[in-house]
C-alpha beads as a LAMMPS data file, in Angstrom:
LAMMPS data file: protein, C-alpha beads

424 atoms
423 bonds

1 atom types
1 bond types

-500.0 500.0 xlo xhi
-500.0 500.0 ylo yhi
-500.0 500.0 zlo zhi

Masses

1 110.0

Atoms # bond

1 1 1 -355.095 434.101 376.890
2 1 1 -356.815 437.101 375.240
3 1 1 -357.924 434.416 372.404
4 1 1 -359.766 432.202 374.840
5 1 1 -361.336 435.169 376.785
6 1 1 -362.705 436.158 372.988
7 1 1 -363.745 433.102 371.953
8 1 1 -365.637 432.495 375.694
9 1 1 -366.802 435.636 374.497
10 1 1 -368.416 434.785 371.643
11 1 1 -369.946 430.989 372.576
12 1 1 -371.892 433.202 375.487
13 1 1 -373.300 435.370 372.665
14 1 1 -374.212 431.954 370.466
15 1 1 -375.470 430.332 373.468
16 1 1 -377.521 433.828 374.551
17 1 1 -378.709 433.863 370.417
18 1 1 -379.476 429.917 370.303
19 1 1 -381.487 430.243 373.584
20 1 1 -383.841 433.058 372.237
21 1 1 -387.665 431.492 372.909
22 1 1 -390.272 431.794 370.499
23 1 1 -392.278 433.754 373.403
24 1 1 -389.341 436.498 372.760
25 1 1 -389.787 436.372 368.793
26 1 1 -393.523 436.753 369.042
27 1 1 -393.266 440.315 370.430
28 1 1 -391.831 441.590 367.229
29 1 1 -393.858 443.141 365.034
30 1 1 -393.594 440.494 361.903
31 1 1 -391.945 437.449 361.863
32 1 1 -390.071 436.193 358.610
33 1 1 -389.976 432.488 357.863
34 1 1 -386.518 432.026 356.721
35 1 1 -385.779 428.456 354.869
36 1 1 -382.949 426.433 355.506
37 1 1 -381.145 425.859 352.494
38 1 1 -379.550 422.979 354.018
39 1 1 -382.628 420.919 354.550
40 1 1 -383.792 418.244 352.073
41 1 1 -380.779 420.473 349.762
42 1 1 -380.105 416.377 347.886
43 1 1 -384.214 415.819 347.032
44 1 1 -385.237 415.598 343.296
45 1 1 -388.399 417.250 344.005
46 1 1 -389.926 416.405 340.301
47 1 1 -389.494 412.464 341.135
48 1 1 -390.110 413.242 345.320
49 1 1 -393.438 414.720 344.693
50 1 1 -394.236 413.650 341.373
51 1 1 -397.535 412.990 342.566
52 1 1 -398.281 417.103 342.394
53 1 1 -400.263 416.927 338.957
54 1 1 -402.831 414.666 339.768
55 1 1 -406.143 415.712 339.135
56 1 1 -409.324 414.117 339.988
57 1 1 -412.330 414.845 337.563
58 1 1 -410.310 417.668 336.036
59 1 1 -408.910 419.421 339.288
60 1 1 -405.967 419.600 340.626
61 1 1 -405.242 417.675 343.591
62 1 1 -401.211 416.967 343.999
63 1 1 -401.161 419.758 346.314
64 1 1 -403.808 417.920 349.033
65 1 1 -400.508 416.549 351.028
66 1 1 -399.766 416.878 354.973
67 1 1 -396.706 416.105 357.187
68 1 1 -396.338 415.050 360.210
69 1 1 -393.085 415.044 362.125
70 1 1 -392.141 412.205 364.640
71 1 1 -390.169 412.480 368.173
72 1 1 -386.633 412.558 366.179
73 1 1 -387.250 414.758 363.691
74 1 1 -388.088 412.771 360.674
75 1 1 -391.422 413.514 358.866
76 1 1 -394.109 411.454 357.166
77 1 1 -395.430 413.039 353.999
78 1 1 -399.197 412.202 353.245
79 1 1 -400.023 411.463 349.318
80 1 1 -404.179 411.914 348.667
81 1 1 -405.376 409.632 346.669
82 1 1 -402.358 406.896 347.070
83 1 1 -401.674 404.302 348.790
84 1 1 -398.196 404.572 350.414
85 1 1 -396.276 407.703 352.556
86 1 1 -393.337 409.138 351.883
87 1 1 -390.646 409.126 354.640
88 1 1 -387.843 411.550 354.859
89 1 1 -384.700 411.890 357.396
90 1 1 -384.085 414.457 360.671
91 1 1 -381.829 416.251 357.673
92 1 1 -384.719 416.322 355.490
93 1 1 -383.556 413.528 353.108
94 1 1 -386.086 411.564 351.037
95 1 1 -385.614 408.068 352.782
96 1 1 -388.460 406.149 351.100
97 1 1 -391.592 405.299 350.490
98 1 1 -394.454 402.687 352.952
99 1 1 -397.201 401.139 352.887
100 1 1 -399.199 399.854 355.932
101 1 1 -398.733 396.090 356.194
102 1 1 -400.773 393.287 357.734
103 1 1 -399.399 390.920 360.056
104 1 1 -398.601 388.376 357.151
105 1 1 -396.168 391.206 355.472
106 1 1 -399.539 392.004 352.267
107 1 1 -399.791 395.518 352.233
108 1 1 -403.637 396.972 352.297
109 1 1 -404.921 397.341 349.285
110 1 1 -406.331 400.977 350.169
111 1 1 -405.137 402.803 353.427
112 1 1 -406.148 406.597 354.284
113 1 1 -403.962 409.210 355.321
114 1 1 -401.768 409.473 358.600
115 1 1 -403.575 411.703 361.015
116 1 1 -401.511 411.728 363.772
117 1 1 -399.722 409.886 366.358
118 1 1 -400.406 408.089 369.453
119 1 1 -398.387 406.681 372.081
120 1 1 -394.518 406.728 371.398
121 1 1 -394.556 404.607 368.132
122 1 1 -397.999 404.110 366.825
123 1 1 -399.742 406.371 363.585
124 1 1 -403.316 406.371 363.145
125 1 1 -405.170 407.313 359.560
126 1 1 -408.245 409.142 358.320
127 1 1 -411.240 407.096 358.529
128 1 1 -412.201 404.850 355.230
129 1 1 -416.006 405.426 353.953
130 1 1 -416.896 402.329 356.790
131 1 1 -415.497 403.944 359.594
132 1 1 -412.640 402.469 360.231
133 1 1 -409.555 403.972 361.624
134 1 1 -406.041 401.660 360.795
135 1 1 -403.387 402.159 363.292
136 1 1 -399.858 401.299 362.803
137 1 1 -396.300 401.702 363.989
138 1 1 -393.656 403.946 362.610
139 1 1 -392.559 401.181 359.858
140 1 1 -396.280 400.614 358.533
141 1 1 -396.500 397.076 360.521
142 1 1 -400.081 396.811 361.125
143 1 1 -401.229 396.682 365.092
144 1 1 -405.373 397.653 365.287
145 1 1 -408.183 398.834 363.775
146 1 1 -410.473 401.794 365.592
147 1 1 -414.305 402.462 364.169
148 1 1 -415.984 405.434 364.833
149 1 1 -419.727 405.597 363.143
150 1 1 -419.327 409.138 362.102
151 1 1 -417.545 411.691 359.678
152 1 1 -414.459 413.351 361.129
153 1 1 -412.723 416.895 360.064
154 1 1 -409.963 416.688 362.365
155 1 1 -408.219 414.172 364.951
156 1 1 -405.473 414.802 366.990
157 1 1 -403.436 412.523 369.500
158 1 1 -403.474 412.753 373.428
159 1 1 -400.303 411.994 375.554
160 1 1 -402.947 409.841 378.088
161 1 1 -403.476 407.177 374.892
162 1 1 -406.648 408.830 373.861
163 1 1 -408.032 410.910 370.248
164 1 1 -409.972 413.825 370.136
165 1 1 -411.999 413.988 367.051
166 1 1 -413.568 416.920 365.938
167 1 1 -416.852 414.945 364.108
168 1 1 -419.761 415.076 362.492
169 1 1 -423.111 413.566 361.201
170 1 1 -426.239 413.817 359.164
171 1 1 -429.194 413.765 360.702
172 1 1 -432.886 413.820 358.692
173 1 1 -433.358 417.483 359.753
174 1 1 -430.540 418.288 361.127
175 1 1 -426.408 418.272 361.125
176 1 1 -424.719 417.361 363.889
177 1 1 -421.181 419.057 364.993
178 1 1 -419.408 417.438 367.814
179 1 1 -415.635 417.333 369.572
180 1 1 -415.170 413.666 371.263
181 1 1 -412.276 411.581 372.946
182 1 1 -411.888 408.340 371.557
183 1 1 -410.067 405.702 374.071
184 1 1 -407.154 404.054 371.881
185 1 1 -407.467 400.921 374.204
186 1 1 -411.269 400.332 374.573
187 1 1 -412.639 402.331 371.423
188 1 1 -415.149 403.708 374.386
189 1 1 -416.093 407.258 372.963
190 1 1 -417.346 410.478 375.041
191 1 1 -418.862 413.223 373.436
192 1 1 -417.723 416.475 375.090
193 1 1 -419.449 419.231 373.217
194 1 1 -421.854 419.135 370.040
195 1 1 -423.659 421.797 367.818
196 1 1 -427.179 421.419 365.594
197 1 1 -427.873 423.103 362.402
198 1 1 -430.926 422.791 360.820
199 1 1 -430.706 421.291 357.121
200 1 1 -432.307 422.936 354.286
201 1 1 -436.029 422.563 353.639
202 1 1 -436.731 419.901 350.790
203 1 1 -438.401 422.255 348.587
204 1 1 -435.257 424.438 348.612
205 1 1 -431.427 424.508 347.878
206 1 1 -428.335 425.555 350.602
207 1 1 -426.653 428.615 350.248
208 1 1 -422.893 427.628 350.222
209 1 1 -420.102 430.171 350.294
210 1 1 -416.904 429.131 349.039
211 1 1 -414.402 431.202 350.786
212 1 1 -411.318 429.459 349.679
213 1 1 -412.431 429.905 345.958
214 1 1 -413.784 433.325 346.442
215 1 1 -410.293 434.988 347.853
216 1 1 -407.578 432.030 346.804
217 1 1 -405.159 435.304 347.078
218 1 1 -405.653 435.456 350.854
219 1 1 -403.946 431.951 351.753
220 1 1 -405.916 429.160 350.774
221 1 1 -406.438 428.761 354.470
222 1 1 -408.434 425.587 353.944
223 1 1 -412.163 426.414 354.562
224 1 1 -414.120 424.362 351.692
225 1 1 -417.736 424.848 350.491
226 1 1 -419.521 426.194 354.099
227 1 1 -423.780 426.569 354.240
228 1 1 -424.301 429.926 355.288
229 1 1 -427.428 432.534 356.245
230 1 1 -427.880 436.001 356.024
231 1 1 -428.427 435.851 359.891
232 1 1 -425.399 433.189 361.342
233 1 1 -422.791 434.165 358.797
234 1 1 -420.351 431.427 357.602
235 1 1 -420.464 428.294 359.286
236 1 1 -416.966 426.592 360.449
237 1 1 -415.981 423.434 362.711
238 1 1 -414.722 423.506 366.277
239 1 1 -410.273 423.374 365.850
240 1 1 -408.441 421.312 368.490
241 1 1 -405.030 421.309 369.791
242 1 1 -403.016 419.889 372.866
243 1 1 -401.339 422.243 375.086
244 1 1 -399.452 420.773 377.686
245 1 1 -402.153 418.118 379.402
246 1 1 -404.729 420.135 378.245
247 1 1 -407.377 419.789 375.235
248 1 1 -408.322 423.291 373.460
249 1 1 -411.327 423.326 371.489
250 1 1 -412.010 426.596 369.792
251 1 1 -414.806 428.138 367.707
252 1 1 -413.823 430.104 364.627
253 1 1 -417.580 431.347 364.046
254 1 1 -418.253 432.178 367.873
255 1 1 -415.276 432.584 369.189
256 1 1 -415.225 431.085 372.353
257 1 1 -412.486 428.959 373.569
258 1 1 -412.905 425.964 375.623
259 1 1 -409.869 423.902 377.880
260 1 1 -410.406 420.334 379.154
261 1 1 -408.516 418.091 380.716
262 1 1 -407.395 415.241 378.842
263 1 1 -410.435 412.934 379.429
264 1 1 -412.520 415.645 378.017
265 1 1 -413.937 417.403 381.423
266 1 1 -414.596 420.930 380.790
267 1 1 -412.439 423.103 382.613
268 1 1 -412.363 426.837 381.452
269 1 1 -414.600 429.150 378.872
270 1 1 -413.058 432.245 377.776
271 1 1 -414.011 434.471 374.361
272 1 1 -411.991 436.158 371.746
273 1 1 -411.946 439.553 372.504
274 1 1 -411.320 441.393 368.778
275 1 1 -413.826 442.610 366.263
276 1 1 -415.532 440.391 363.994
277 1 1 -414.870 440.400 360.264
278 1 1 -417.839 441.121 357.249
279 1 1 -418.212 440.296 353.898
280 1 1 -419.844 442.987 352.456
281 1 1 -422.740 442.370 349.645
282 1 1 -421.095 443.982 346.846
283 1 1 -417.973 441.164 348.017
284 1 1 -420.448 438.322 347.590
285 1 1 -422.021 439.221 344.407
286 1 1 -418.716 439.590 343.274
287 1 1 -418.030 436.279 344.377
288 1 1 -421.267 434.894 343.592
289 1 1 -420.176 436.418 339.958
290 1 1 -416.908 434.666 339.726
291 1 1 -418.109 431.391 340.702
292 1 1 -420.731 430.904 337.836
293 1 1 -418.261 432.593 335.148
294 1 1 -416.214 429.749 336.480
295 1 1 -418.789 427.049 335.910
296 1 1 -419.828 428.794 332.972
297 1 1 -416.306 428.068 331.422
298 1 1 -416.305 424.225 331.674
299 1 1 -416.786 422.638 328.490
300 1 1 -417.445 419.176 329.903
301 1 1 -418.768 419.113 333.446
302 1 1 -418.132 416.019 335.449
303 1 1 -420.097 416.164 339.023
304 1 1 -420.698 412.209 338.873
305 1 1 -418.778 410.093 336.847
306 1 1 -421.231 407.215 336.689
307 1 1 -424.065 409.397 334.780
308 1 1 -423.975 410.173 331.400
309 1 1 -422.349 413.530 330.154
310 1 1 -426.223 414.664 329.005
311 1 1 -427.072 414.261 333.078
312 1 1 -424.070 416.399 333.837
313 1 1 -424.885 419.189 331.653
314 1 1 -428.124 418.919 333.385
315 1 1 -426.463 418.986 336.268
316 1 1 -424.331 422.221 335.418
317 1 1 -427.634 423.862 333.626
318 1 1 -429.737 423.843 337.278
319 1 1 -426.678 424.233 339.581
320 1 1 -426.124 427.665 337.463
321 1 1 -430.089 428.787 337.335
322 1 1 -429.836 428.781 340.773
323 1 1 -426.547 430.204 341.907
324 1 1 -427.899 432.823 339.616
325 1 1 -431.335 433.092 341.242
326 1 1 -429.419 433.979 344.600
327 1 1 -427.444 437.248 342.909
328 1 1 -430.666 439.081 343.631
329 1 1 -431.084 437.362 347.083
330 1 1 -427.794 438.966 348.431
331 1 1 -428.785 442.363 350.264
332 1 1 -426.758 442.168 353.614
333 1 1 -422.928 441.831 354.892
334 1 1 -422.678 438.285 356.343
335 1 1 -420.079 437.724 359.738
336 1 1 -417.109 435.557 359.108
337 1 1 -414.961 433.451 361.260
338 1 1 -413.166 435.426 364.345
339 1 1 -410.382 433.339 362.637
340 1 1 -408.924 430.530 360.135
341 1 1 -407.005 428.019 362.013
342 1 1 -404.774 427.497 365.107
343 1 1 -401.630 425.379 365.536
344 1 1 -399.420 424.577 369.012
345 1 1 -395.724 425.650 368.280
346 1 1 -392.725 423.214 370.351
347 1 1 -392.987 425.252 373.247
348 1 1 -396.722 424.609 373.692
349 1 1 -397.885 428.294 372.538
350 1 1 -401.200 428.240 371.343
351 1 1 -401.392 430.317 367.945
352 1 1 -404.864 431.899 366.444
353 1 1 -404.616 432.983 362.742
354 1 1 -407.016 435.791 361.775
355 1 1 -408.331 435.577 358.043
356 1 1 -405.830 437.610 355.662
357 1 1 -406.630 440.871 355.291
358 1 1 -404.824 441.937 352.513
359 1 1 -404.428 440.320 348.969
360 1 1 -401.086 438.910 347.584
361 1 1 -399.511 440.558 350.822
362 1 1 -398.242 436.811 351.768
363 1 1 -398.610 438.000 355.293
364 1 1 -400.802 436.376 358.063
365 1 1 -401.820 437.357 361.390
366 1 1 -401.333 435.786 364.415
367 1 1 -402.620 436.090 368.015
368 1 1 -400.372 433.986 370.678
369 1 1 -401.136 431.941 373.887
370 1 1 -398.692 430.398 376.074
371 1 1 -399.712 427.190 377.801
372 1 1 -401.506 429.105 380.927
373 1 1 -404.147 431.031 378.742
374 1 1 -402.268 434.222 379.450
375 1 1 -401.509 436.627 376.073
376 1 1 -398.064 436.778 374.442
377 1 1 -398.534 439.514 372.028
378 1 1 -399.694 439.593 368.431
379 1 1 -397.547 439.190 365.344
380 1 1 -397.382 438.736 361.298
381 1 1 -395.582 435.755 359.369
382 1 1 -393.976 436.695 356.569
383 1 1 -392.122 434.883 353.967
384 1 1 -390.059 436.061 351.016
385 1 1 -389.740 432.673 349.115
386 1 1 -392.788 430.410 349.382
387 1 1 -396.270 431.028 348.593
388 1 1 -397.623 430.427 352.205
389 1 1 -400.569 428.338 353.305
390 1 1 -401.396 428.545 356.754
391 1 1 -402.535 424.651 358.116
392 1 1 -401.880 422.579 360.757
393 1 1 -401.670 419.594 358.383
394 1 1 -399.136 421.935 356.383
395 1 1 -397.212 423.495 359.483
396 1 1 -395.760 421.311 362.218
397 1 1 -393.626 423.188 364.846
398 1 1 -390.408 420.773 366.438
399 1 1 -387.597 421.811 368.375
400 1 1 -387.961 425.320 367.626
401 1 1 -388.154 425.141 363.643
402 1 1 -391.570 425.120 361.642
403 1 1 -391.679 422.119 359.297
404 1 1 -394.118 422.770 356.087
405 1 1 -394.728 421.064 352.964
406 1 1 -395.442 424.872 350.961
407 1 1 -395.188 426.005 347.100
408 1 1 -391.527 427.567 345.831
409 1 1 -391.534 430.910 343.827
410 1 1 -390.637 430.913 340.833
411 1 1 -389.597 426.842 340.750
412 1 1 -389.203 425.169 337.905
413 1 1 -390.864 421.914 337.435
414 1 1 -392.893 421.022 340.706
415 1 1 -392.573 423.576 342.987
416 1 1 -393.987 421.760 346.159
417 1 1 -391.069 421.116 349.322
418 1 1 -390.457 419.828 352.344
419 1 1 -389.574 422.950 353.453
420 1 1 -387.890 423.731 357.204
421 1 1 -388.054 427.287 358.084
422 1 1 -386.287 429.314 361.001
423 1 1 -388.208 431.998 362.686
424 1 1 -386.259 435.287 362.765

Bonds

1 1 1 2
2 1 2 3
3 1 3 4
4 1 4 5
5 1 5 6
6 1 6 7
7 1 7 8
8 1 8 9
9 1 9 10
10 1 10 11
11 1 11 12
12 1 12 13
13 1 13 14
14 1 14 15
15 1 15 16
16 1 16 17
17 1 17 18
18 1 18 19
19 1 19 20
20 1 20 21
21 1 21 22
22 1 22 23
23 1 23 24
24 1 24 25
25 1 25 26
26 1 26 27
27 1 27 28
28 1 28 29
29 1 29 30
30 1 30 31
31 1 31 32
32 1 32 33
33 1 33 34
34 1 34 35
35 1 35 36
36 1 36 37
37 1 37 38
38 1 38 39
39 1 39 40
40 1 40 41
41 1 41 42
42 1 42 43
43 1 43 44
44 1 44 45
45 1 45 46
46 1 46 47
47 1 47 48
48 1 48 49
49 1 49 50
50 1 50 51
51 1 51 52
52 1 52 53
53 1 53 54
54 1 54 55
55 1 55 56
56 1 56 57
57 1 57 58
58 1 58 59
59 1 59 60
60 1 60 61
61 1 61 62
62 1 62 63
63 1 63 64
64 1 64 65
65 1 65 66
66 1 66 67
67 1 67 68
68 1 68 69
69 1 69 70
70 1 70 71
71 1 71 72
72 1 72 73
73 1 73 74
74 1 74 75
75 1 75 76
76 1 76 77
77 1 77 78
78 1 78 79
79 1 79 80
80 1 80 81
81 1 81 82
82 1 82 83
83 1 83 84
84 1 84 85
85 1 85 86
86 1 86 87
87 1 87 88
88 1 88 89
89 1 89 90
90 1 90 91
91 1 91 92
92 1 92 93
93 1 93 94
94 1 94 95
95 1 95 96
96 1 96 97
97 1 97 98
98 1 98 99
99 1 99 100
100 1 100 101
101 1 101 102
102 1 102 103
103 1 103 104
104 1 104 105
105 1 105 106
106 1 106 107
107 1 107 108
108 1 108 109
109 1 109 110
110 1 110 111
111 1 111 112
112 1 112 113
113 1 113 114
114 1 114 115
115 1 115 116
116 1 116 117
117 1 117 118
118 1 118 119
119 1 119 120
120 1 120 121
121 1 121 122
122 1 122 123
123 1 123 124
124 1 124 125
125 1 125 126
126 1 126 127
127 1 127 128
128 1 128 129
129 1 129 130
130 1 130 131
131 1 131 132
132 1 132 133
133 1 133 134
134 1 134 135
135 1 135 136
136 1 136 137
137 1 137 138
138 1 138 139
139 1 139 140
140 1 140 141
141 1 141 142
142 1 142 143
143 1 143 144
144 1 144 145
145 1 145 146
146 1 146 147
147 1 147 148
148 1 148 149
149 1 149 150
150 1 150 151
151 1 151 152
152 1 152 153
153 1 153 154
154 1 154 155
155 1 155 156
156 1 156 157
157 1 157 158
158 1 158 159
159 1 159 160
160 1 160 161
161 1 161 162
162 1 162 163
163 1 163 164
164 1 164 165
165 1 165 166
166 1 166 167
167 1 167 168
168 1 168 169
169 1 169 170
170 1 170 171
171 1 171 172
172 1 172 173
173 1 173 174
174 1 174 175
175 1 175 176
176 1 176 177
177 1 177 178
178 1 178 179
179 1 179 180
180 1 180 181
181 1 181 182
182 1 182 183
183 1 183 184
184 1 184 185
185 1 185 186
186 1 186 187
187 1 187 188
188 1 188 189
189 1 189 190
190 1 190 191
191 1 191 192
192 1 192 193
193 1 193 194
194 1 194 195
195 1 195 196
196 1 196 197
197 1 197 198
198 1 198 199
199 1 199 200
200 1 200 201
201 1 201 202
202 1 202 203
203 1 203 204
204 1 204 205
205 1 205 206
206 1 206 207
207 1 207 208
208 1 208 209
209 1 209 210
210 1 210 211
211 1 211 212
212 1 212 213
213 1 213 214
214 1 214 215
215 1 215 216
216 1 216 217
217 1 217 218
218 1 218 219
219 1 219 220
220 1 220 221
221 1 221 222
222 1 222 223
223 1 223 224
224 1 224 225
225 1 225 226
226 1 226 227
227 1 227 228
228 1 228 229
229 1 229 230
230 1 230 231
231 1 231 232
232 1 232 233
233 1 233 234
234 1 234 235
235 1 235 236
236 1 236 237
237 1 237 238
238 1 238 239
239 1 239 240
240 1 240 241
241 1 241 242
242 1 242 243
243 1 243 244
244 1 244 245
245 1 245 246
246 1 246 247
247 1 247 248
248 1 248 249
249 1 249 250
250 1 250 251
251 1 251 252
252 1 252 253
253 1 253 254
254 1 254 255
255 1 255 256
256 1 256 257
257 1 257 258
258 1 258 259
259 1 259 260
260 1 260 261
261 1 261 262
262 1 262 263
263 1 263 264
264 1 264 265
265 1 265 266
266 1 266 267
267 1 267 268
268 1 268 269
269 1 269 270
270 1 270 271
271 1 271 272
272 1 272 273
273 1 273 274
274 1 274 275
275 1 275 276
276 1 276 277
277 1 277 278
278 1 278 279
279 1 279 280
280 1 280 281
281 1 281 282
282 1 282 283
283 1 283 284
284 1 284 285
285 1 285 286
286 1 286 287
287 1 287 288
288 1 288 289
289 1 289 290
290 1 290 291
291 1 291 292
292 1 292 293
293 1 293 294
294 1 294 295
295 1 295 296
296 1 296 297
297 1 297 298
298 1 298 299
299 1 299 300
300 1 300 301
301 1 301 302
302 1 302 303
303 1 303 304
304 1 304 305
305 1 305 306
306 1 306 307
307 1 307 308
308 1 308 309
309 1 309 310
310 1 310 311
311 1 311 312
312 1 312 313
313 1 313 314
314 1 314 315
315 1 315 316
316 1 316 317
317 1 317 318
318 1 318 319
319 1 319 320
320 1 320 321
321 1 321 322
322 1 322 323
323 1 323 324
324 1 324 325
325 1 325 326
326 1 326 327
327 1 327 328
328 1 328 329
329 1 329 330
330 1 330 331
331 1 331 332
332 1 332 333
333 1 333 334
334 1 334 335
335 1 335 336
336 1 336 337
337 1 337 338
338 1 338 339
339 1 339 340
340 1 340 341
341 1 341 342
342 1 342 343
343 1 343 344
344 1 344 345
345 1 345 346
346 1 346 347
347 1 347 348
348 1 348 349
349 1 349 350
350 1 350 351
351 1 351 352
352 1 352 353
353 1 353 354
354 1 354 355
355 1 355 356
356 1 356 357
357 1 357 358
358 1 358 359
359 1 359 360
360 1 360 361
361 1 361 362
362 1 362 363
363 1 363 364
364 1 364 365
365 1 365 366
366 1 366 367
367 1 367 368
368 1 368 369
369 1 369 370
370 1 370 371
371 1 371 372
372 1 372 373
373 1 373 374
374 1 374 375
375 1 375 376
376 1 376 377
377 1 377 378
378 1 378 379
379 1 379 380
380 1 380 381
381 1 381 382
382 1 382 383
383 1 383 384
384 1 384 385
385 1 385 386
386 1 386 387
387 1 387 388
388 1 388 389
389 1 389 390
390 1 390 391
391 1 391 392
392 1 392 393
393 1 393 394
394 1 394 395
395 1 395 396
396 1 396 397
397 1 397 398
398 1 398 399
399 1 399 400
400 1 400 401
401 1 401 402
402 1 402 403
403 1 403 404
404 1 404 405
405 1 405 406
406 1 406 407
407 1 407 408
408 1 408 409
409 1 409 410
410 1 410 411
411 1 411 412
412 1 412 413
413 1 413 414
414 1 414 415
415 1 415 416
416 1 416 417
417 1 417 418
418 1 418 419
419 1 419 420
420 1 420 421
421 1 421 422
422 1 422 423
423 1 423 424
């Protein structure tokens, strides 16, 4: 009798354990990301993601993968720069790899990646350089094609059988920044919110800032090459996410965040409330610095690989004058994003990364919403064993677990995995 009272005992305490939210965990202080060992333990990562040391034009480009996970647990792995998707099991077992398929059973000769997923069994890609958008169901069969006459920098699937796309365009004077809702059944498009910059003058070159490059210590959080001013600071694109039946478009260089419903009508405003971040001058020379030494060191410069070598050192020789020429221009701290990215966790949090502060500390910060708008609490994530890149196409939350495709250190061999991670 005393045995079953114990062991009633104990499967309230695993039950009370199990149930902990991830609204409880986010009051702690930090929170580790803690792999299980279990998951994808039978992969031969070397043959898995052999694709890791490609490089395009001399850089790298094996790590420019994404995941996304599907209703049962499985994941999709995205390979840049290939044609097919790799496909692995609820226990994180390499299955296979796909290729989208046309109704006759030929496979596309080029497909983009998976972006997301509509409906209950239908992926859609990246756009090709035409504008078209291929969807497909969960074995690669083929089912429609979407076009969109614009550029797109992120696209996300609504449960009402709609896509927001976070777009944009070039005008003659101007670029265009927009966040529309694309109707999976019609293709009918609505514009919800858009932004103008002016383009440089002709008789002058853009400032770019290349945040990513300049502090690869602090995350790689996945800004690229941004224009910039003295006066508006770095520039960054609107991020989207679905919480509950609601769309949240948010503005890393303003701040504000917007909530619409799921046909795109505007519904609430609010602003993030901390302080904004500076780069300092001295920081930008110094970046400034690094990125010609950089340039400085390639022996064979290839910007366009259907000009002659001569026209790339050309290339390199007035590309260098100038990023030199703007040393002397930089006399003032510039603002930078209020933050990096934001990801939805599986119970519909909303999470707001600030830029690292601190090099090589692995650790990011993290601001938390629940599905109302109301705060959680602010937190850290931490992780002992992978190099950590914070990314939405990187990190996937499911049934309580964080699915990432990250870097192992100290691997042998490749060190990218399908990695599963427990929050503790």
């Amino acid at each position: 009798m005393k045995q079953i009272v114990l062991m009633s005992l104990l499967l309230v305490a695993t039950l009370c354990l199990s149930a902990q939210s991830l609204t409880d965990l986010y009051q702690k202080e930090s929170i580790k990301l803690v792999p299980d060992t279990e998951y994808g333990a039978g992969n031969n990562w070397d043959q898995v993601f052999a694709t890791y040391y490609d490089t395009l034009y001399g850089k790298p480009m094996g790590n420019r993968k994404s995941l996304l996970v599907l209703p049962d647990g499985s994941v999709v792995v995205n390979h840049a720069y290939h044609n097919y998707y790799s496909k692995f099991s609820p226990d994180g077992t390499f299955v296979k790899e796909f290729q989208v398929s046309r109704s006759n059973g030929t496979p596309f000769k080029k497909t983009n990646h998976i972006d997301g997923i509509i409906g209950e069994n239908t992926f859609f890609t990246g756009l090709d350089n035409m504008g078209n958008m291929l969807c497909f169901d969960f074995d690669g069969n083929y089912k429609k094609t979407l076009k969109l006459d614009y550029m797109t920098k992120q696209m996300i699937g609504l449960p009402n059988n709609k896509i927001a796309v976070v777009g944009w365009v070039i005008w003659a004077d101007k670029f265009r920044d927009f966040v529309a809702v694309v109707d999976y059944e019609t293709n009918e498009q609505k514009i919800i919110w858009d932004h103008f910059t002016d383009r440089c003058p002709p008789d002058e070159h853009c400032k770019l800032f290349n945040y990513s490059y300049a502090f690869p210590e602090r995350g790689m959080i996945g800004f690229q090459t941004m224009p910039y001013s003295g006066s508006q600071g770095v520039a960054a694109p609107p991020k989207i996410a679905c919480i509950g039946n609601k769309l949240v478009v948010a503005y890393p260089t303003t701040g504000e965040i917007r909530v619409h419903d799921l046909d795109g009508k505007l519904v609430s405003k609010d602003k993030i409330t901390w302080a904004e971040s500076y780069i300092s001058a001295e920081e930008q020379k110094e970046i400034q610095q690094k990125a010609i030494d950089k340039y400085k060191r390639l022996r064979n410069p290839t910007f366009a690989s259907w000009v002659s070598a001569e026209e790339n050192q050309k290339a390199m020789a007035t590309i260098l004058k100038e990023m030199e020429a703007d040393l002397d221009k930089i006399i003032e701290p510039i603002p930078i994003p209020l933050f990096s990215t934001m990801m939805k966790d599986s119970e519909d949090n909303l999470l707001i990364f600030e830029f690292p502060k601190e090099e090589n500390a692995n650790q990011f910060h993290v601001w938390i919403y629940d599905n109302e708008g109301t705060f959680v609490g602010q937190s850290s994530f931490v992780c002992d064993d992978y190099e950590l890149e914070i990314s939405p196409s990187k990190m996937v939350f499911h049934d309580g677990y964080l699915y990432a495709i990250q870097r192992l250190k100290g691997a042998s061999g490749v060190p990218l995995r399908l990695v599963r991670f427990k929050l503790e």
